[in-house]
N, C-alpha and C positions, 0 to 999 in steps of 0.2 A: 386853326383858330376859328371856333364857331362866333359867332354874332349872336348876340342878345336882342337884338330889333324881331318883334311882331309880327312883322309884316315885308315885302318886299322892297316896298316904297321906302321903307323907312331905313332895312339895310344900303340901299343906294346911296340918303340921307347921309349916311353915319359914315360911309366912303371919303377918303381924301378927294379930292375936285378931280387929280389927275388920272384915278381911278373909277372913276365913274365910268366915262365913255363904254370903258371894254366890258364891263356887266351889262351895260343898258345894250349895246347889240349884242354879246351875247345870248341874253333876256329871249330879244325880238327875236333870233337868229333860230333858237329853239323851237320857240312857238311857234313860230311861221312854219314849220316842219314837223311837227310831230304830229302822228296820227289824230285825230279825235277821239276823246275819253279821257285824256291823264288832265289832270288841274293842278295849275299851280298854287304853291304856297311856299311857308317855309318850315321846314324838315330838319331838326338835326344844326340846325343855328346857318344853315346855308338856304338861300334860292332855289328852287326848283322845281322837278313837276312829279307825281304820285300816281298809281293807280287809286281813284276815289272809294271809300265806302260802299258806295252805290253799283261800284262792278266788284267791287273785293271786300265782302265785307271782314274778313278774317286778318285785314292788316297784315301790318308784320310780325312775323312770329317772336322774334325778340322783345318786343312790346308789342302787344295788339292793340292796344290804344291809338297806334300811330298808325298812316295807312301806308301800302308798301310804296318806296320810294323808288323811282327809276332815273332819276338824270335833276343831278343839280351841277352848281358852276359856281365860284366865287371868289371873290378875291382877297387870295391869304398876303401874310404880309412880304414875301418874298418872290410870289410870285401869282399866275391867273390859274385856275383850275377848273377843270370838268370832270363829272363824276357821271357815268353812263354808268352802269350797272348789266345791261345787255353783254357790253364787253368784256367782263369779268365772266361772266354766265355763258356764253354764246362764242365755242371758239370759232365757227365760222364766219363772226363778226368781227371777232378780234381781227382774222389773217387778213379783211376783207378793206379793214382798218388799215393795219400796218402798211401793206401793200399799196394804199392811196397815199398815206400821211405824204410820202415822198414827192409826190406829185402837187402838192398842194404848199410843201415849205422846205426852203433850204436847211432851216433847223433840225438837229438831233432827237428822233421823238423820246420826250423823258414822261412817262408813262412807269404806275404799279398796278395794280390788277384790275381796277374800276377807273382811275383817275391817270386824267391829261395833266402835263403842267405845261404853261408859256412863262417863260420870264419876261417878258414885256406882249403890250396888247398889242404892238406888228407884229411878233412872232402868231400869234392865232388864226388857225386857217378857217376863218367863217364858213367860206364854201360848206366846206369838209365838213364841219362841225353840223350843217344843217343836214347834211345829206347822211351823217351818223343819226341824227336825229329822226328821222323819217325812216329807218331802217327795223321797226319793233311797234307794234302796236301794244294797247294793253293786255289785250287778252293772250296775243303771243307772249309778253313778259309774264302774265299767270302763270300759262303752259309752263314753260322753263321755267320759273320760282318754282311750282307747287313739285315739278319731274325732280329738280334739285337736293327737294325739303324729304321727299319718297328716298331718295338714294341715303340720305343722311341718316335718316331714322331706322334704315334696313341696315345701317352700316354700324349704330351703334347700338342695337339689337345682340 
């Protein structure tokens, strides 16, 4: 369910009350942890953070109007989600992932190739989630986006 708000401030706004909390640490949870270089905005009708123009200016290849996206979060209606992109991209991130999740929550990790989900905001393992965060700077997410985009275009050659 993308969101129609602007801005971040605003998708929080547009949030039921009881849903607020777990975006807003989220939000902080992120930032506090991720490399220097990515900015947030919003991308894609969800919260998140980008490599900017200014390190990338070639965007994303499916739109280049938009800059590449690495890690959003929000809250759909069934349940809380994160979206890392590293992990989809990056299997030694993935294993490096799975391998913790367990150590961080008695929950089932329900996880598709980019995205976490929680069904309630106890189930979210903050920790975890900051320490996925700090795990990829921009330029290493270039690296693997552009090595990615190489295989693709070799492959449908």
């Amino acid at each position: 369910m993308q969101s129609s708000a602007t801005s971040i401030d605003q998708y929080i706004s547009d949030l039921p009350e009881e849903r607020k909390a777990a975006i807003i640490k989220l939000r902080k949870t992120i930032a506090e942890n991720l490399p220097a270089g990515f900015e947030e905005g919003m991308l894609y009708g969800m919260p998140g953070f980008y490599v900017p123009f200014s390190l990338y200016p070639n965007g994303y290849h499916c739109d280049t109007t938009k800059p590449l996206g690495f890690i959003s979060y929000a809250a759909q209606k069934n349940f809380y989600s994160v979206y890392n992109m590293g992990l989809y991209s990056d299997s030694k991130l993935m294993e490096w992932f799975v391998a913790e999740y367990p150590k961080h929550s008695s929950k089932k990790l329900d996880m598709g190739k980019s995205c976490i989900r929680f069904k309630k905001e106890t189930d979210i393992p903050y920790e975890l989630i900051g320490q996925l965060s700090s795990k990829m700077s921009p330029e290493k997410w270039i690296e693997i986006y552009e090595s990615i985009l190489l295989k693709s275009k070799s492959k449908s050659k």
